[in-house]
C-alpha positions as CSV (number, residue, x, y, z in Angstrom):
1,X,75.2,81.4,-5.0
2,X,72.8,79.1,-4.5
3,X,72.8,79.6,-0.6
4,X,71.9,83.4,-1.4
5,X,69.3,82.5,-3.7
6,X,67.3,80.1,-1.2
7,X,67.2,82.8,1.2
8,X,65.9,85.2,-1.6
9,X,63.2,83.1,-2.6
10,X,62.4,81.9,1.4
11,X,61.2,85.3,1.6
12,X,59.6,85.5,-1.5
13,X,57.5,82.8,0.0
14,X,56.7,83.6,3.0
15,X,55.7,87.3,2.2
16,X,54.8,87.0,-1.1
17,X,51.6,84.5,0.1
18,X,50.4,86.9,2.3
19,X,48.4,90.1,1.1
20,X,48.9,91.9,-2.2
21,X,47.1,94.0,-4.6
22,X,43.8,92.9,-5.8
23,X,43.3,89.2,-5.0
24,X,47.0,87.9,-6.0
25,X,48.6,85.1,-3.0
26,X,51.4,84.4,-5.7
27,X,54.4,86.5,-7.1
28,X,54.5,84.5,-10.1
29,X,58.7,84.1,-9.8
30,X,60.4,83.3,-12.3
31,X,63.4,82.6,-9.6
32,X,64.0,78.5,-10.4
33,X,65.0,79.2,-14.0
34,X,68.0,80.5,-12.2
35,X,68.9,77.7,-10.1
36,X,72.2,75.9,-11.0
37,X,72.1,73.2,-13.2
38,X,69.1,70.9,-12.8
39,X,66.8,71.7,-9.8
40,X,64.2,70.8,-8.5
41,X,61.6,72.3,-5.4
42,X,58.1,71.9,-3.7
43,X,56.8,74.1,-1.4
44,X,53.4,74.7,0.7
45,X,52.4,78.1,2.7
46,X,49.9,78.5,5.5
47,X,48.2,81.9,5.8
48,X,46.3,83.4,7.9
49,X,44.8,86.9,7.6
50,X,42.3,88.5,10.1
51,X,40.0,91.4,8.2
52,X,36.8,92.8,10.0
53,X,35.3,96.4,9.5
54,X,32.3,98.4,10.7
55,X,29.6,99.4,9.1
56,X,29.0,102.7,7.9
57,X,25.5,104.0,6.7
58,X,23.6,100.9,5.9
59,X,24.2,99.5,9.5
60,X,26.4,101.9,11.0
61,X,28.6,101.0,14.0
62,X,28.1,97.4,13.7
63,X,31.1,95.2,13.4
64,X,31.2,92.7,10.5
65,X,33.6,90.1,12.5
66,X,36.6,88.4,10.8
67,X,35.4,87.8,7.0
68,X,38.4,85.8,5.9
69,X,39.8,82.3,6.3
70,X,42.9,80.6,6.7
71,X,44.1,79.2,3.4
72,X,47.1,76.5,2.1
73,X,49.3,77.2,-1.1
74,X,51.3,75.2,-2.9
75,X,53.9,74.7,-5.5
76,X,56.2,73.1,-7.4
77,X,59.4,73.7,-10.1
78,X,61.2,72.1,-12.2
79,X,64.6,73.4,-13.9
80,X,67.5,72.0,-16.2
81,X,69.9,72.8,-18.7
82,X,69.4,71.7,-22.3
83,X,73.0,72.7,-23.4
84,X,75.6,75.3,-22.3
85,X,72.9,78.6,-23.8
86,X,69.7,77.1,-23.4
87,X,67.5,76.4,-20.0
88,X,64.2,75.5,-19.6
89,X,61.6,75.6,-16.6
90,X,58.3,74.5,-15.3
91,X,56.4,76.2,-12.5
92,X,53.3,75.3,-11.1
93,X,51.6,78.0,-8.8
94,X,47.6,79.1,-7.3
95,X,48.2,83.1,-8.6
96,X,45.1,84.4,-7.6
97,X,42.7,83.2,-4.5
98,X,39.8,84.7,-2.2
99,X,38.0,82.9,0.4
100,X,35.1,85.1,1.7
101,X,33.1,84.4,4.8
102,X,31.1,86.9,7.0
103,X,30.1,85.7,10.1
104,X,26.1,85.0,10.5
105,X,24.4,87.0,13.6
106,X,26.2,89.7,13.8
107,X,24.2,92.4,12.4
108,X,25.8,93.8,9.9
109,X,24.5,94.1,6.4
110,X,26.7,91.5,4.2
111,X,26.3,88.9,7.1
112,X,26.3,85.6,5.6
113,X,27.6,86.6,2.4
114,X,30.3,83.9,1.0
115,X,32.6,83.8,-2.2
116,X,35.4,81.6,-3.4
117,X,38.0,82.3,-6.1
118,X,40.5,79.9,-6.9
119,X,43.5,79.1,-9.6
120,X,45.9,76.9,-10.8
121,X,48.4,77.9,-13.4
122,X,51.4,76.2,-15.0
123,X,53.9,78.2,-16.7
124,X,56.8,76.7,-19.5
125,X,59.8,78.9,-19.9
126,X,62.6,78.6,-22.4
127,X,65.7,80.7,-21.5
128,X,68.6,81.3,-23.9
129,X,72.1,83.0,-22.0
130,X,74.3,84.8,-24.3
131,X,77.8,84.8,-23.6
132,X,77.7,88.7,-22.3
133,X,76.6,88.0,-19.0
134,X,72.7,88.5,-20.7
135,X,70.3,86.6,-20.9
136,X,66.7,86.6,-22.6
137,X,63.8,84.1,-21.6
138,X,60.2,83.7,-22.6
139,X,57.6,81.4,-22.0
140,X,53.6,80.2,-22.2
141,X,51.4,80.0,-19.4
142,X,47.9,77.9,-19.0
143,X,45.8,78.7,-16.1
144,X,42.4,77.4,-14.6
145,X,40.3,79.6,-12.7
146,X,36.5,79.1,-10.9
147,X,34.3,81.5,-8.6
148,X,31.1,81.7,-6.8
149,X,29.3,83.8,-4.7
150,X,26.4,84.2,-2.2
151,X,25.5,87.6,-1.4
152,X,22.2,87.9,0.9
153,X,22.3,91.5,1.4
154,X,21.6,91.8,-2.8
155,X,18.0,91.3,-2.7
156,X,14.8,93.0,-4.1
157,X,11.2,93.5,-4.3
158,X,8.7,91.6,-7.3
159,X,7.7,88.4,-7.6
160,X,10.9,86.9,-6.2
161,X,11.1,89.1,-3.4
162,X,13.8,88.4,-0.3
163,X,15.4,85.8,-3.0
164,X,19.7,86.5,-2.0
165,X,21.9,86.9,-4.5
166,X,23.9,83.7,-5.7
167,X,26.2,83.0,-8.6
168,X,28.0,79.8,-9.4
169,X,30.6,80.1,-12.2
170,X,32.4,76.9,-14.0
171,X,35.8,76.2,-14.1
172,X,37.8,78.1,-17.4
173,X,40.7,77.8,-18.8
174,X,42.9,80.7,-20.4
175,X,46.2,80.9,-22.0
176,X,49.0,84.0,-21.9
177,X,52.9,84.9,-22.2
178,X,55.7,86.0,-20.3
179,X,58.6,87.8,-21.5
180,X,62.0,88.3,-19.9
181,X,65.5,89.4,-19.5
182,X,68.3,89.8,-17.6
183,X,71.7,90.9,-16.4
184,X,74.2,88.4,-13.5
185,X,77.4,88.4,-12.5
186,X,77.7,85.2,-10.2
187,X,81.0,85.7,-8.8
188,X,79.5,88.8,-6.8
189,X,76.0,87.3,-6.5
190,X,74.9,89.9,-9.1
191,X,71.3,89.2,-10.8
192,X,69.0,92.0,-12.3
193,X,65.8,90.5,-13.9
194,X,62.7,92.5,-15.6
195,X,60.0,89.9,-16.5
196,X,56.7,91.0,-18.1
197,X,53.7,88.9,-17.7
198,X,50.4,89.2,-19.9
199,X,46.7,89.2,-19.2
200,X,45.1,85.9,-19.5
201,X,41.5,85.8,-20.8
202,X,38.4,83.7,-19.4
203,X,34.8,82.9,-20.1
204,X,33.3,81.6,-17.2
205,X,29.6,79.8,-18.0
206,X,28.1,81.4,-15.1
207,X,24.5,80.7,-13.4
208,X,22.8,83.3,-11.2
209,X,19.4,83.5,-9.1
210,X,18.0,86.5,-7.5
211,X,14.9,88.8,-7.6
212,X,16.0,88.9,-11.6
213,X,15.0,85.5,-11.8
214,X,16.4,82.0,-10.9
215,X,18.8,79.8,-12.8
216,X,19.9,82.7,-15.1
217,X,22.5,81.7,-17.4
218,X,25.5,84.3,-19.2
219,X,29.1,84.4,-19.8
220,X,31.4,86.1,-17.0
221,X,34.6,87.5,-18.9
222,X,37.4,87.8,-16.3
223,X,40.7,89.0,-17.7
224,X,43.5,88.6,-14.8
225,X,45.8,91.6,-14.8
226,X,49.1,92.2,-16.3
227,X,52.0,92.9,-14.8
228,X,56.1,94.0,-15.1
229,X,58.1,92.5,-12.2
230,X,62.1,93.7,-11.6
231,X,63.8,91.5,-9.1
232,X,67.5,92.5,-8.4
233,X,70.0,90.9,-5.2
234,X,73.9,92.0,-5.3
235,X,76.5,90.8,-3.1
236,X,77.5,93.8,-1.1
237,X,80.0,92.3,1.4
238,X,81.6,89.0,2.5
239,X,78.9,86.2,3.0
240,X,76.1,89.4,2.7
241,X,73.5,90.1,0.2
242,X,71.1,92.7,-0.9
243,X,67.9,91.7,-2.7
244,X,64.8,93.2,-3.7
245,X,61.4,93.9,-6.0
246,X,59.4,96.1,-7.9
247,X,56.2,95.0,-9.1
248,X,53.4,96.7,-11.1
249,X,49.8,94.6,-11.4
250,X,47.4,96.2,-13.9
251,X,44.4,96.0,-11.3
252,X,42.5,98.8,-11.9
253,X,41.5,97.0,-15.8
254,X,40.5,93.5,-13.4
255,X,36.8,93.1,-12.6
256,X,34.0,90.3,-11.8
257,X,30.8,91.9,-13.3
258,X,28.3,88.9,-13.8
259,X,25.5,90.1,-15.9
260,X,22.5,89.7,-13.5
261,X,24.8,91.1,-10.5
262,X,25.4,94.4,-12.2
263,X,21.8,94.7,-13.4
264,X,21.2,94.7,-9.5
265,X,23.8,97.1,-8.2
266,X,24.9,98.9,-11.1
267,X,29.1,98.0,-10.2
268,X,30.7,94.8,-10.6
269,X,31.0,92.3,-7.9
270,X,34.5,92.6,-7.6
271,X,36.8,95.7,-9.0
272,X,39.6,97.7,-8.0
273,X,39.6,101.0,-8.9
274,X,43.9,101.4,-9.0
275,X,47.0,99.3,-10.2
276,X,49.1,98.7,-7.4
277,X,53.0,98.7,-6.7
278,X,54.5,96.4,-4.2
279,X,58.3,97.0,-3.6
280,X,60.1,94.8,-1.3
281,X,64.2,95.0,-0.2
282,X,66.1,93.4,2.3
283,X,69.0,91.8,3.1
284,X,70.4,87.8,3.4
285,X,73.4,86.6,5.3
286,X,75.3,83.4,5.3
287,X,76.1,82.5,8.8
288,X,78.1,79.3,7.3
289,X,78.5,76.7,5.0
290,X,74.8,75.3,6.5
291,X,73.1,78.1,7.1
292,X,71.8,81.2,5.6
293,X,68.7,84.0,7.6
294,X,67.6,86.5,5.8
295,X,65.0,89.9,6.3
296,X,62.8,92.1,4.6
297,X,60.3,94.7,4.7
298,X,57.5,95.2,1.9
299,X,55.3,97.9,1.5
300,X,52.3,98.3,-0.8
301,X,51.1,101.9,-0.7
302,X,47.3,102.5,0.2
303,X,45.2,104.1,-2.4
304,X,42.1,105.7,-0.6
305,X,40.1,104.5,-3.5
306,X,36.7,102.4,-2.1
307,X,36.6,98.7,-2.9
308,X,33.9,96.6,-2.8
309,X,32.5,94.0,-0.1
310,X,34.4,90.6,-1.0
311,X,38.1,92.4,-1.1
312,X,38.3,95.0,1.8
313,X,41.8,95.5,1.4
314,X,43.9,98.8,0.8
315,X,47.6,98.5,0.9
316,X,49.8,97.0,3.2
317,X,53.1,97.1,5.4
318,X,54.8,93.5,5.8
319,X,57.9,92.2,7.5
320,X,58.8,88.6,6.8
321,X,61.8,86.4,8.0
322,X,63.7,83.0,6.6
323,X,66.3,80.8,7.4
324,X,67.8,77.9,4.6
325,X,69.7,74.8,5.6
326,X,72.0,73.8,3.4
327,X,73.3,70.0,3.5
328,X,74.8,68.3,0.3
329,X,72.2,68.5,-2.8
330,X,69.4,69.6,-0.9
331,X,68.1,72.6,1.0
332,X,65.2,73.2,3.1
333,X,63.8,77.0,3.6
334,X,61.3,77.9,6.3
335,X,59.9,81.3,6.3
336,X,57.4,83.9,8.0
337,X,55.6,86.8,7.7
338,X,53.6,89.3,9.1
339,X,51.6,92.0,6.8
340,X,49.6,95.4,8.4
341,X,47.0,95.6,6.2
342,X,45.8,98.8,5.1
343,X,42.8,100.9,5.7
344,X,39.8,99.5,3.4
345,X,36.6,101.8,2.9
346,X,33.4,99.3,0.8
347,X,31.3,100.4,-1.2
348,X,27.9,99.1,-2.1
349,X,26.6,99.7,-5.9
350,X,28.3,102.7,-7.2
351,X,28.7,104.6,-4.2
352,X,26.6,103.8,-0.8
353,X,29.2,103.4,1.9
354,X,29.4,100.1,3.1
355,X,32.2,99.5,6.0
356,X,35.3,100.7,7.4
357,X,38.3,98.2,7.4
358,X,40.6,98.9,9.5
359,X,43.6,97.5,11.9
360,X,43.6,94.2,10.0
361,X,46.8,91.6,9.4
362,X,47.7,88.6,8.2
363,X,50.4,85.8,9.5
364,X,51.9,83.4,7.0
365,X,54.2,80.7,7.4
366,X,55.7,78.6,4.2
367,X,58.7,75.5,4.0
368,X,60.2,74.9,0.8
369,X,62.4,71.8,-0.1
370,X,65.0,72.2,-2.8
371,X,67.0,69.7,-4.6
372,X,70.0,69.7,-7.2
373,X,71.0,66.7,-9.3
């Protein structure tokens, strides 16, 4: 069992940091809480996505160059056993993350332009396993965002004409809830798991200068999305294992609409205009009592729907591979992946075509380390 499971969540790691919906780089597992016994695991992920587009009527034809940047992420659970019904976990994880940077001299309109998203979050979950082979689990979780912003191409006439957009917001804190239950059968490696996870709510004290005036202050409200997650994996033969996901994120109610920004444009900075589906199966394979591979394919369907300047993403096709090394109490996962991103069409304001986003992908490669005592 416990051999399966790291190969599971090896690929969970190493495609699940890659490209999703919206501006998620985290899954948000709940897989540690079903580690065996008292467990305990760290893990870091490399990624690095390539996204560049051409312009469409503002400066048609001219390429924007690669407008994202290579990015760490890291983690960290805890699990243990309070008696023989109740378990208990803590997981630290960076949910959501953007890291914006157009290239200067190129030409094309949002040239320059810069944004930064970042999170931490820290999620307590309290499981209780009724004798049936059930199992129900629910849990609080505290997370810290921050954002900012430089957008050149948002500019204006008055008396601060040519003055670029900028927006610096301050770190917030926000609190939400997860809710959980499921179904296993360990002596054929049988897990089913459905595990809803709430909005969480922020007020960001944000500053903002542009041709609206300089050092404007406002609150940013930021609500990040909520979503219903079924995992499942099933032994299907001798040493062999099916696994998979289903997950729903509420994007289409996320949005970053600083006050002075939408007084500008008339659309939020950032939005999505859909909720987004990511399912991903595959299969793991214990080659022996060391070693475990596993493969799996994900696929996120594109929507068509236009997206704004700082996410030009649409969908996506991903493949991503792992191996775990087993030895005594510990074992050590390495994974990769590789994700075809999908087709992005921008918008700028509500509906001026900005670029075409197109043959883009990303490369990530994680390690996790993984120890029972």
């Amino acid at each position: 069992m416990r051999v399966y499971f790291g190969s599971v969540t090896a690929l969970c790691l190493a495609t699940g940091t890659a490209y999703a919906g919206g501006i998620e780089r985290s899954p948000q597992s709940v897989g540690p809480l079903f580690e065996e016994g008292r467990y305990v695991e760290f893990s870091f992920a490399t990624v690095s996505p390539d996204v560049s587009g051409v312009g469409g009527l503002i400066t048609p034809g001219v390429a924007s160059g690669d407008m994202t940047e290579t990015y760490q992420q890291y983690g960290f659970a805890y699990k243990a056993d309070l008696n023989d019904t109740l378990s208990y976990a803590l997981i630290y994880d960076q949910p959501y993350g953007a890291n914006v940077n157009y290239p200067t001299g190129t030409g094309y309109f949002a040239q320059g332009s810069l944004a930064e998203f970042d999170s931490n979050a820290l999620t307590a979950i309290l499981q209780y396993n009724f004798p049936s082979k059930l199992s129900v689990y629910g849990g609080l979780r505290y997370q810290y965002i921050d954002a900012n912003a430089f957008v050149p191409f948002v500019t204006g006439g008055g008396p601060l004409a040519g003055t670029p957009y900028e927006a610096n917001a301050e770190k917030d804190g926000g609190a939400g809830y997860l809710l959980g239950v499921a179904y296993e059968r360990p002596e054929i490696a049988l897990r089913v798991a459905l595990t809803y996870q709430s909005t969480i709510k922020h007020e960001l004290d944000t500053t903002e200068s542009s041709v609206l005036g300089l050092n404007v202050t406002s609150t940013t409200e930021i609500e990040t999305p909520q979503s219903l997650t079924l995992d499942f994996q099933s032994g299907v033969a001798e040493d062999t294992l099916v696994f998979g996901s289903i997950r729903w994120v509420d994007w289409s109610a996320f949005e970053i609409a600083p006050e002075s920004y939408v007084g500008l444009v008339g659309s939020p900075l950032v939005f999505y205009a859909d909720d987004r589906i990511k399912y991903t199966l595959g299969v793991g394979r214990r080659l022996n009592e060391n070693w475990s591979v596993a493969a799996s394919v994900n696929y996120e369907r594109t929507t068509g729907s236009p997206t704004g300047n700082l996410g030009p993403t649409d969908g996506q096709l991903g493949l991503g591979l792992s191996a775990v090394y087993t030895v005594d109490n510990m074992k050590i996962t390495g994974g990769i992946s590789y994700t075809d991103i999908g087709e992005a069409n921008t918008i700028v304001g509500a509906a001026i075509p900005g670029g075409v986003f197109t043959d883009n992908d990303a490369v990530a490669v994680g390690f996790k380390i993984g120890y029972y005592f």
